[in-house]
Residue, then its C-alpha position, 0 to 999 in steps of 0.5 A: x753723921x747723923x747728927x749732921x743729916x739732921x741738921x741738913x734735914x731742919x735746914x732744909x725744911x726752913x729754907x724751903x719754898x714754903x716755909x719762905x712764902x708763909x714768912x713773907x705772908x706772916x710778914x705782910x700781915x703784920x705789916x699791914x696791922x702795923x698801918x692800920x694801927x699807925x693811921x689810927x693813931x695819927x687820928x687819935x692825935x689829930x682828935x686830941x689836939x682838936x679836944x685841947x683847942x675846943x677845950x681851951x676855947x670853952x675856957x676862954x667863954x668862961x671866963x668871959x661869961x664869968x666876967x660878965x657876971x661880975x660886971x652885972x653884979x654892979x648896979x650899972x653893969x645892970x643898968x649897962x645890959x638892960x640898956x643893951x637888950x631892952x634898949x630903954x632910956x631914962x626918963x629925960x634922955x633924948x637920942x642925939x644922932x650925929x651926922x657927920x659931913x664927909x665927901x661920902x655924904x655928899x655924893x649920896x645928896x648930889x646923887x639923889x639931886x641930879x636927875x635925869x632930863x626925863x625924870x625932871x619932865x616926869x617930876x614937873x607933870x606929877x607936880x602938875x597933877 
């Protein structure tokens, strides 16, 4: 019988009032620990994903810089570059501009062609003077 009181007595004191609202805080913190370090990990994740891309792009300006170099390895990979950033010419070389005639072109020269009736009475008292 004594035996059985003291399993009603532990019984008694688990299943209290108290020693439920401790358990629910208990659980409750550890809920909220669990949260916190589930958000973290998310942006631990994000972080990583966006290290791998800079990563990869780093890479890439690599390679290319490392291609750039092969090319200005060569004489006119040289010659190509000093051109570029120094804009020289050869002695010899002229600059040949092309101008194509397109509808576009044609209205840009019509626009500046037609004027205004004050604007030609204003053209023909400058030319005057």
């Amino acid at each position: 019988m004594k035996e059985f009181q003291d399993k009603k007595r532990i019984r008694k004191i688990i299943f209290s009032r108290f020693s439920l609202a401790v358990l629910l805080i208990i659980l409750i913190i550890l809920s909220v620990s669990t949260a916190k370090v589930y958000l973290k990990s998310q942006k631990a994740s994000l972080r990583n994903d966006q290290t791998i891309a800079q990563i990869k792009e780093l890479e890439k300006k690599k390679k290319e810089l490392e291609d750039r170099i092969a090319k200005m390895q060569t004489g006119s990979g040289l010659e190509e570059e000093i051109r570029e950033k120094f804009n020289v010419q050869k002695p010899g070389e002229e600059v040949l501009n092309i101008v194509d005639k397109s509808p576009e072109n044609d209205k840009i020269d019509s626009a500046e062609e037609n004027h205004g009736f004050f604007s030609k009475i204003w053209d023909l008292i400058k030319n005057i003077f």
